[in-house]
C-alpha positions as CSV (number, residue, x, y, z in Angstrom):
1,X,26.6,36.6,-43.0
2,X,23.0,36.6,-43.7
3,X,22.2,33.1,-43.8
4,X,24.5,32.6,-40.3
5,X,21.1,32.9,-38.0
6,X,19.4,30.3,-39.9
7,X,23.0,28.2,-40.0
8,X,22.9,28.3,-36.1
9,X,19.6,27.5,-36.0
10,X,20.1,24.3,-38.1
11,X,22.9,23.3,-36.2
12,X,20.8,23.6,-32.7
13,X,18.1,21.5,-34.3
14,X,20.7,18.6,-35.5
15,X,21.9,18.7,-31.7
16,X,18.0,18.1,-30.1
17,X,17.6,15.0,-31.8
18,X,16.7,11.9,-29.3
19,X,14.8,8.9,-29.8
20,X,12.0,7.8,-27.1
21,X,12.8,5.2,-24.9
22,X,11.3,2.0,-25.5
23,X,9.3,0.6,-22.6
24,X,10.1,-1.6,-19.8
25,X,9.2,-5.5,-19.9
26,X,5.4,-5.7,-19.0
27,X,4.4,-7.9,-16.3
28,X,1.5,-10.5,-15.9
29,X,-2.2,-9.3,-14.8
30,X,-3.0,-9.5,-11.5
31,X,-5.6,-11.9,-10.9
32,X,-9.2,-11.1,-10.4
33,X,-9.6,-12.4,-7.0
34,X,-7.4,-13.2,-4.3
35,X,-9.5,-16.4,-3.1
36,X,-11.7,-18.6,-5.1
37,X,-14.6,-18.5,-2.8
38,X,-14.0,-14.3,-2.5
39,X,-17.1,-12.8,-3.4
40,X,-17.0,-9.8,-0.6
41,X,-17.0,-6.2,-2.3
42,X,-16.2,-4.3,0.5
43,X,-13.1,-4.3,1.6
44,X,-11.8,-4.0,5.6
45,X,-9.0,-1.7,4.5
46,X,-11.7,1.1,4.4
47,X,-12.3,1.1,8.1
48,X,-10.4,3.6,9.9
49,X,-8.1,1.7,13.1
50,X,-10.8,3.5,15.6
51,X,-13.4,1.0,14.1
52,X,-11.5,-1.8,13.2
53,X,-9.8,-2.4,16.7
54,X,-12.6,-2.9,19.6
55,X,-10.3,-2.8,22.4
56,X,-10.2,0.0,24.5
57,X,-6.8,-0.3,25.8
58,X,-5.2,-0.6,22.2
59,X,-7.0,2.3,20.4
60,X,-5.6,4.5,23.2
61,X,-2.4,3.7,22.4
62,X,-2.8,3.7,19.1
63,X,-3.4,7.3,19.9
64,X,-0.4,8.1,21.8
65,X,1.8,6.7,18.8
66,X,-0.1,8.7,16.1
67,X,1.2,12.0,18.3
68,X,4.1,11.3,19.5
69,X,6.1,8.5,17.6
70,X,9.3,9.6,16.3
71,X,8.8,7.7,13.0
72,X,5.6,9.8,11.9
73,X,7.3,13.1,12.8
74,X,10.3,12.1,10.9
75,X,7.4,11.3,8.0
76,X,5.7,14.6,8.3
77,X,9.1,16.5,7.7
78,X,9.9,14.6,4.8
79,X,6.9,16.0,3.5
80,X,7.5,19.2,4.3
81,X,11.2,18.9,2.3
82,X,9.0,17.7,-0.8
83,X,7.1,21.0,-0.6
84,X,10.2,23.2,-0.6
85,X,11.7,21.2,-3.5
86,X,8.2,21.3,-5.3
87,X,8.1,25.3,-4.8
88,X,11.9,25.8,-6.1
89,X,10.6,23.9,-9.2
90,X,7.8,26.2,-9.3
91,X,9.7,28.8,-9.0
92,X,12.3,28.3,-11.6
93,X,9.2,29.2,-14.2
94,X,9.1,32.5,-13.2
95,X,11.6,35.4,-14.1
96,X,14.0,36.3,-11.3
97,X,14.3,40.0,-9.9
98,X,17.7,40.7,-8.2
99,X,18.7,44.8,-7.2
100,X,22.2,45.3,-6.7
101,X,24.8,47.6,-7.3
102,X,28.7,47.6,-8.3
103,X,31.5,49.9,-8.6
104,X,34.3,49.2,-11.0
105,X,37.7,50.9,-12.1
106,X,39.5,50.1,-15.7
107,X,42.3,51.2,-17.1
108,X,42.4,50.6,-20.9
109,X,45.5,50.4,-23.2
110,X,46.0,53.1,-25.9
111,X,45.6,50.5,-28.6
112,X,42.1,49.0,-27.3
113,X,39.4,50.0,-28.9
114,X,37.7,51.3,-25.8
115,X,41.1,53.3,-25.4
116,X,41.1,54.8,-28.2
117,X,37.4,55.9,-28.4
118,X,37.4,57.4,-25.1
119,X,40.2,59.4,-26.4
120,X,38.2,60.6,-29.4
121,X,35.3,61.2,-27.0
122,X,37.2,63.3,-25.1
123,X,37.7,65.4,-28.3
124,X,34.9,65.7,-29.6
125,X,32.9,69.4,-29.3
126,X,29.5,67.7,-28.8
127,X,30.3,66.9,-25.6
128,X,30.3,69.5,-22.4
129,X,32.7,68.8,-19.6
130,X,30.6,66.7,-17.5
131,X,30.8,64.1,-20.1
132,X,34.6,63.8,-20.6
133,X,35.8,60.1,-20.1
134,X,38.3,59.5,-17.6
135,X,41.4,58.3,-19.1
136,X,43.9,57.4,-16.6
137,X,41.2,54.9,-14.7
138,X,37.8,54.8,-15.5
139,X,35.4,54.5,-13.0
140,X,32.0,52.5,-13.7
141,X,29.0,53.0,-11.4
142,X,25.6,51.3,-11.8
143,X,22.7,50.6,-9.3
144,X,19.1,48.8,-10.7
145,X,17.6,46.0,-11.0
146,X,18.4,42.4,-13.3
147,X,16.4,40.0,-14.6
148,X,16.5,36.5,-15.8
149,X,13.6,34.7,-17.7
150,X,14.0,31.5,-18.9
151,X,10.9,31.2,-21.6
152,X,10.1,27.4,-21.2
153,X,9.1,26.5,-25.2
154,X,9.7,23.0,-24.7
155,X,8.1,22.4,-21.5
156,X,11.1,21.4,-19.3
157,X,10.8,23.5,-16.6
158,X,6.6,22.4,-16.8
159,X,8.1,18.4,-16.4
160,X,10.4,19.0,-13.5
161,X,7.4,20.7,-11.4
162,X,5.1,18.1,-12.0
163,X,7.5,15.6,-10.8
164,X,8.3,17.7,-8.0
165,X,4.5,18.2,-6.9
166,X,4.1,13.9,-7.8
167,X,6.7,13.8,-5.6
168,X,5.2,15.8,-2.9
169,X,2.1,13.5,-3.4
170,X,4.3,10.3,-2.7
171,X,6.0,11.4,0.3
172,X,2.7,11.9,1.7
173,X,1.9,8.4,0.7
174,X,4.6,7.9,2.5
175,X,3.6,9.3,5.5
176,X,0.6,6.9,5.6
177,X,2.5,4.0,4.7
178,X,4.5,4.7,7.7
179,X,1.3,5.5,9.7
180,X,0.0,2.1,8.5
181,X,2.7,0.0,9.5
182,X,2.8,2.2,13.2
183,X,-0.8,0.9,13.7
184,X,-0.2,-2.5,12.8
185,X,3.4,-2.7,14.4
186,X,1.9,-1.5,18.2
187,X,-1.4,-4.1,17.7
188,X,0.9,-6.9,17.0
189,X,2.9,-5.8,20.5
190,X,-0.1,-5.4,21.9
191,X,-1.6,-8.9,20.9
192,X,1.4,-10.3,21.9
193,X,1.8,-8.8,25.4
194,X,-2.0,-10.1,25.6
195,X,-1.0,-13.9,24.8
196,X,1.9,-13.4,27.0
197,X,-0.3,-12.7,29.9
198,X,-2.3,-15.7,28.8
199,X,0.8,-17.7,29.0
200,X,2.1,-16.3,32.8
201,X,-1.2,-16.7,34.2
202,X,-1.2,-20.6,32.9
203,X,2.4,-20.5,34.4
204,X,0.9,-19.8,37.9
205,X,-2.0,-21.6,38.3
206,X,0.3,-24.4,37.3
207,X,2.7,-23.7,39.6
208,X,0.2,-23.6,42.5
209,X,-1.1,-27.2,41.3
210,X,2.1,-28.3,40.8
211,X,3.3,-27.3,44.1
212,X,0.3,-28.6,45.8
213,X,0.9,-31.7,43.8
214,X,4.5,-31.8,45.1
215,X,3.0,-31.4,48.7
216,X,0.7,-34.7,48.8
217,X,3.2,-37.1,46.7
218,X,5.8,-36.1,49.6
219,X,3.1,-37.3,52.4
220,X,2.6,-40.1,50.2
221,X,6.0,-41.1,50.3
222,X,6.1,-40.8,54.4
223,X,3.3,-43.5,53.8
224,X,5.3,-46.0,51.9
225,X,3.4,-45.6,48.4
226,X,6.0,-43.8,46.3
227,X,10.0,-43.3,46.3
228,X,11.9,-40.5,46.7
229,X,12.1,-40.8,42.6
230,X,8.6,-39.9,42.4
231,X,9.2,-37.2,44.6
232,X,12.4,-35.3,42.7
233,X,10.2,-35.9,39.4
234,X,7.6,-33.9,40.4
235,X,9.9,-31.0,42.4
236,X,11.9,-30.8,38.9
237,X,8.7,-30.6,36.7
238,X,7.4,-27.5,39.3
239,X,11.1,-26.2,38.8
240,X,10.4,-26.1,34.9
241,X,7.4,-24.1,35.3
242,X,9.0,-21.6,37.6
243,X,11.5,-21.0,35.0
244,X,9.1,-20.7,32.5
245,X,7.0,-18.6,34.1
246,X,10.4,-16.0,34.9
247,X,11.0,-16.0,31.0
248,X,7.9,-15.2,30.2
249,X,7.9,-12.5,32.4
250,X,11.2,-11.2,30.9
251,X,9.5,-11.7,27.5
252,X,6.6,-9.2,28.9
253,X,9.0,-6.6,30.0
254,X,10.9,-6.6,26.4
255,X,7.5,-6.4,24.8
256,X,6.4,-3.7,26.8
257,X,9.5,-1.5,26.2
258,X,9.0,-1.9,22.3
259,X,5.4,-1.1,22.9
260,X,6.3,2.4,24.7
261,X,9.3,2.9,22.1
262,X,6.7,3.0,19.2
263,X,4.8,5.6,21.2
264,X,7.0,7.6,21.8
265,X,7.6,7.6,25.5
266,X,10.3,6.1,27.7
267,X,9.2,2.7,29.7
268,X,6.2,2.4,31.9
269,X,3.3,-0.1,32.5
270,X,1.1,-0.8,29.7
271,X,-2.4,-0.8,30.5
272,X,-4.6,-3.8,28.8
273,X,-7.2,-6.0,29.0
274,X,-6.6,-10.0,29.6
275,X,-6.7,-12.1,26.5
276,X,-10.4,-13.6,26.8
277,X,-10.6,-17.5,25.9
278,X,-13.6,-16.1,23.2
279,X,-12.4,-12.8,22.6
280,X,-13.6,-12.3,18.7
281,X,-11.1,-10.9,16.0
282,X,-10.7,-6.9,15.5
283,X,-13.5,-6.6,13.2
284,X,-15.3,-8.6,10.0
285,X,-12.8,-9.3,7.9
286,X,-13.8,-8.7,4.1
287,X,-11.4,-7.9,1.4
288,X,-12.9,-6.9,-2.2
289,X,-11.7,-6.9,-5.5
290,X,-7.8,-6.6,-5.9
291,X,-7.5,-4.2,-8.5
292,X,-9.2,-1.7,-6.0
293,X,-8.0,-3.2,-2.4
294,X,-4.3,-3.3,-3.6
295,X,-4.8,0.6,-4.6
296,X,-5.7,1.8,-1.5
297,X,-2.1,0.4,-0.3
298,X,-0.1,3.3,0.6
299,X,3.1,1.7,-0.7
300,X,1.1,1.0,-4.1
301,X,0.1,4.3,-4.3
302,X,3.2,5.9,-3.2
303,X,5.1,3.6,-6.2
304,X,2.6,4.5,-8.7
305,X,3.5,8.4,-7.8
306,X,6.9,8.1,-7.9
307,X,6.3,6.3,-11.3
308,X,4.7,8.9,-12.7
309,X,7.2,11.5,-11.4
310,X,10.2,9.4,-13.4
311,X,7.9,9.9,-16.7
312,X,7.7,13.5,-16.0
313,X,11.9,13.2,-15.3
314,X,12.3,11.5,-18.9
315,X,10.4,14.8,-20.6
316,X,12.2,16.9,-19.4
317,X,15.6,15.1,-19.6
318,X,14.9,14.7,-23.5
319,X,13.9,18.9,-23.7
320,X,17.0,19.4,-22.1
321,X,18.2,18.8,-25.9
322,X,16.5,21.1,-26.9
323,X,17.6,25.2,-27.2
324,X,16.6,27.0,-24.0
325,X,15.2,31.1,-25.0
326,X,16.6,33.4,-22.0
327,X,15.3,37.4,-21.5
328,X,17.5,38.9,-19.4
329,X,16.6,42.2,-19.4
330,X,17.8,45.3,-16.9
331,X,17.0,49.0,-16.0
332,X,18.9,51.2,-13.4
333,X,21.4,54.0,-13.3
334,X,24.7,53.8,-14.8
335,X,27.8,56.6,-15.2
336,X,31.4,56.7,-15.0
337,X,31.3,59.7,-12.8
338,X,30.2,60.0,-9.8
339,X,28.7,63.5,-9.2
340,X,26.5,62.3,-12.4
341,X,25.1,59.1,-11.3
342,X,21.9,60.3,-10.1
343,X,20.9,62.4,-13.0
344,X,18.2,61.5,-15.0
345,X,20.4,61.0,-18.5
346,X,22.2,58.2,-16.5
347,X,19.1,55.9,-16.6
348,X,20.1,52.7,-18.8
349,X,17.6,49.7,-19.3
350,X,18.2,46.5,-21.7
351,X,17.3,43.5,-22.7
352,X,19.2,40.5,-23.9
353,X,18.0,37.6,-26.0
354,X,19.5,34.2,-25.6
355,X,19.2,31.3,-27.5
356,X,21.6,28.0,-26.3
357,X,21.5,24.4,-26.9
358,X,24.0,21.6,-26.8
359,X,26.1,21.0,-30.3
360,X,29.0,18.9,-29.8
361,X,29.8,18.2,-25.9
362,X,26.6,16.7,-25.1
363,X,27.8,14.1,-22.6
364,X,26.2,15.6,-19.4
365,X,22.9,16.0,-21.4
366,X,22.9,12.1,-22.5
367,X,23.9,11.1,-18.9
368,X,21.3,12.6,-17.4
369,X,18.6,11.4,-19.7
370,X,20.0,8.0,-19.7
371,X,19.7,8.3,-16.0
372,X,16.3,9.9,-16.1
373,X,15.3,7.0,-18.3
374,X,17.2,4.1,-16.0
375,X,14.9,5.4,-13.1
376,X,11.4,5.1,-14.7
377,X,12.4,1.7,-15.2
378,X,13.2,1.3,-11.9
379,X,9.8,3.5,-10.7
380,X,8.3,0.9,-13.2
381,X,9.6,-2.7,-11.4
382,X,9.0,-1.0,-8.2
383,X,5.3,-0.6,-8.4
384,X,4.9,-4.4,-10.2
385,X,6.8,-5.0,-6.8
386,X,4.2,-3.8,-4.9
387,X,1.7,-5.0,-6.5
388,X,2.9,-8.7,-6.3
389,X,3.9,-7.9,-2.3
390,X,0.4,-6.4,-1.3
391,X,-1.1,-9.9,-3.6
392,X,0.5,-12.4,-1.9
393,X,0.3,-10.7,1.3
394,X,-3.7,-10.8,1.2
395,X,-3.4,-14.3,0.0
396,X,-1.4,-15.4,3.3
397,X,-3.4,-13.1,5.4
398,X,-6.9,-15.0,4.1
399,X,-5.2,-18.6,4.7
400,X,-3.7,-17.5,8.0
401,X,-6.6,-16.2,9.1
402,X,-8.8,-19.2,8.1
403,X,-5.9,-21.9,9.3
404,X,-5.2,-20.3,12.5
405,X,-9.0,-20.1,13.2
406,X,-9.9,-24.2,13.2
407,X,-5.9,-24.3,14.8
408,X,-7.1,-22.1,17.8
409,X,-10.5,-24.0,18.1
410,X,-8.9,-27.5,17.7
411,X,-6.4,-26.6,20.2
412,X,-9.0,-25.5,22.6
413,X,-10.6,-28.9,22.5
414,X,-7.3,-30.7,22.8
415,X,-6.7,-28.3,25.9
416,X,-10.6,-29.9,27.1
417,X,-9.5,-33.3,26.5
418,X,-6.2,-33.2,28.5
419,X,-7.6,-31.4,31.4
420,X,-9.8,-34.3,31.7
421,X,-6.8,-36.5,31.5
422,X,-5.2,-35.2,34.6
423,X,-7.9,-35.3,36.4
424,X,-8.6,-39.1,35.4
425,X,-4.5,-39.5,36.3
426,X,-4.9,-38.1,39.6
427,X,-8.0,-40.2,40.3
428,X,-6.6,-43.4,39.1
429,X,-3.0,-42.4,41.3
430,X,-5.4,-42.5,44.5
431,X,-6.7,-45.4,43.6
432,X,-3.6,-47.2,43.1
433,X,-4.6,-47.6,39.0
434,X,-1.9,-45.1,37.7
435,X,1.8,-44.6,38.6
436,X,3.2,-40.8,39.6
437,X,4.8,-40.7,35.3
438,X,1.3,-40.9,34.3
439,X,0.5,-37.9,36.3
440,X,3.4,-35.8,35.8
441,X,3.0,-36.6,31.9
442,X,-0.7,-35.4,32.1
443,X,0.7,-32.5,33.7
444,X,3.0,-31.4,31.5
445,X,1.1,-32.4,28.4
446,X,-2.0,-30.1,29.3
447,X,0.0,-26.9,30.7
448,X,2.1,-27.2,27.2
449,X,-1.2,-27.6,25.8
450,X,-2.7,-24.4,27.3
451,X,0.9,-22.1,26.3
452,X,0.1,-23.5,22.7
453,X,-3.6,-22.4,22.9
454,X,-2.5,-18.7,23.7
455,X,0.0,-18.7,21.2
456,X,-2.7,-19.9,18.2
457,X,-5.4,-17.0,19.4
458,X,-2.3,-14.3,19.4
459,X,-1.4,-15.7,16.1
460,X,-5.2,-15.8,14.7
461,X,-5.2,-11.9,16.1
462,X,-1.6,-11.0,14.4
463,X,-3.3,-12.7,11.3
464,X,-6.3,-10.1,11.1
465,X,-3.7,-7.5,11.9
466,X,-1.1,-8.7,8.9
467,X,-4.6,-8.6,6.6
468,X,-5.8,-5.4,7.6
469,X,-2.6,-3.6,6.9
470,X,-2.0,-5.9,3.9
471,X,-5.5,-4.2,2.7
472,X,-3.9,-0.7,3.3
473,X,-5.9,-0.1,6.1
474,X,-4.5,1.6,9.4
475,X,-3.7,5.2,8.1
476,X,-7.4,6.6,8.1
């Protein structure tokens, strides 16, 4: 018997045994710049969205979404869950304090051992009559307070709070990667609505020539120059761009109900300014070095937190093997009789001394820490994920931006050029050099010509967009 402690205490010891788990598959280095000819070291992504958008109109709605969208509210409650699981965590460190009373009745048997020495009790002559036992059922009173103290030796309780407060930290990350994507999501609608205004206002000045057109080839044909074939060509080519210019105004509705839908609000006018045929890009784009521009991500930083929350999920997984020391200790008032319960003598206080660990059924334990493990792999694969996302989405963002550029000039010049071609067609159809297809192919070439323009400067202005949220910028 007196080597038993020390027996159980070798047996707890044989039970807490687990090896460390060996680590994930590393993946390459990122490389050290994201262009060749990258030399800036300040990177856009630093600029809050007031300075990196110029437009008036946008950073107003920008604005409106940051207090009202639904998306960032949900965001900001997740955080707020976080913090409630963070201070249960925190909590479970500290003993727990519980008052509470009960009232019991037992009857014991004549051969129990409680039976029988409340029998002897009742005989003994040290005892007056207020401290006779009840035999027939015995009542059991007692009002105080409980405790419960688990003393955290291994640091268990130490690893699941810091992965609650890393995870705290994350879903705040979270919060600003949603804010992020917000501010570029409404910019993009609003670039687009721009361009689509672009487009619909090249719709209608074509119309008007285009009707005009379809005016003089008709008095034309009451002169004998051209057939009624040169007439329905030109009456189905201003057909074409009144149909155009009726989807493009359904386009501008759609866009303009997603643009109130990210702020918040039900469907009304959007106020902004007309796309300019100059206007410049949102600010100077520059993007730095990537192993600090791909850190200032929100999604990088919100991977590398939960990362470090599944480490702190594997220590304490693995002291979960280990024996956990409970105090649970009690005061309060305690008697079998009633009339008695408040007197001093019935004040009782305790403590009890627990030590438990897992021996032989240990499957929970192992499938928890298995799991524990499982996920900082997965934390692990998730932040390389990241990482190779927010890479190759600067790398696009810095070709886009640099494609779509000589794209928009060289269509601008193309948009030059044919202008000058219709009006060289119409001359040379007065003249009698140029038949009605050449002018109606002018036509058409330069107002796709001009649709196609507006669509490269919205794209060069989504570019700088993708790149400045690619750069973690927008949630400043």
């Amino acid at each position: 018997m007196r080597f038993l402690p020390a027996l159980l205490i070798l047996l707890l010891a044989a039970g807490c045994r687990v090896a460390a788990p060996s680590g994930p598959v590393t993946s390459p280095t990122s490389p050290q710049t994201f262009a060749p000819t990258q030399t800036d070291t300040l990177s856009a992504g630093l600029l809050p969205w007031r300075q990196f958008f110029r437009d008036s109109a946008l950073v107003g709605l920008l604005d409106t979404a940051m207090r009202q969208n639904l998306d960032v509210r949900i965001a900001v409650q997740r955080v707020e869950v976080y913090q409630a699981q963070y201070l249960a965590r925190r909590g479970a460190l500290f003993p727990t304090v519980s008052a509470g009373g009960t009232t019991g009745l037992d009857h014991y048997g004549l051969y129990t051992m409680t039976g029988v020495g409340n029998f002897d009790t009742n005989l003994s002559q040290n005892i007056d009559g207020g401290q006779r036992v009840p035999t027939g059922l015995t009542p059991d009173y007692f009002a105080g307070l409980r405790s419960s103290w688990e003393i955290d030796i291994w640091g268990k309780l130490r690893s699941r709070r810091r992965a609650a407060y890393l995870r705290v930290l994350s879903s705040e990350q979270g919060r600003n990667l949603v804010i992020t994507n917000l501010v570029a999501d409404v910019a993009r609608a609003y670039y687009e609505l721009q361009a689509l205004d672009s487009q619909l206002a090249t719709l209608e000045r074509n119309a008007k020539l285009q009707e005009e057109g379809l005016r003089l080839i008709r008095i034309q044909k009451q002169a004998g120059r051209v057939t009624e074939l040169a007439v329905q060509q030109f009456a189905a080519q201003a057909l074409r761009t009144e149909s155009l210019a009726f989807e493009t105004r359904q386009r501008i509705t759609e866009t303009e109900t997603n643009i109130n839908q990210l702020l918040g609000r039900y469907p009304q006018t959007i106020r902004r300014t007309p796309l300019r045929p100059t206007q410049e890009l949102p600010a100077n784009i520059m993007v730095g070095v990537p192993a600090t521009a791909l850190l200032r991500r929100p999604d990088v930083r919100q991977a590398e937190l939960e990362l470090r929350a599944t480490h702190a999920d594997v220590d304490a997984a693995r002291a979960a093997f280990l024996p956990s020391l409970t105090l649970t200790p009690y005061v309060g008032l305690n008697s079998f009789s009633a009339s008695q319960f408040f007197n001093p003598s019935s004040v009782v206080y305790g403590v009890l001394v627990g030590l438990t660990g897992p021996i032989l059924n240990r499957a929970q334990v192992r499938a928890d820490y298995r799991q524990a493990v499982a996920g900082s792999y997965q934390g692990y694969y998730r932040y390389q994920q990241a990482l190779q996302a927010g890479f190759r989405e600067v790398v696009v963002g810095l070709r886009g931006l640099e494609n779509y550029r000589a794209a928009a000039d060289l269509r601008a010049r193309e948009v030059a050029q044919l202008r000058s071609a219709v009006a060289t067609a119409n001359e040379l159809f007065v003249a009698g050099y140029a038949s009605y297809l050449e002018v109606i192919t002018a036509q058409r070439s330069v107002l796709d010509a001009e649709l196609n323009l507006a669509t490269a400067r919205q794209a060069q202005l989504l570019q700088s967009v993708n790149l400045y949220r690619a750069l973690g910028g927008g949630w400043r």
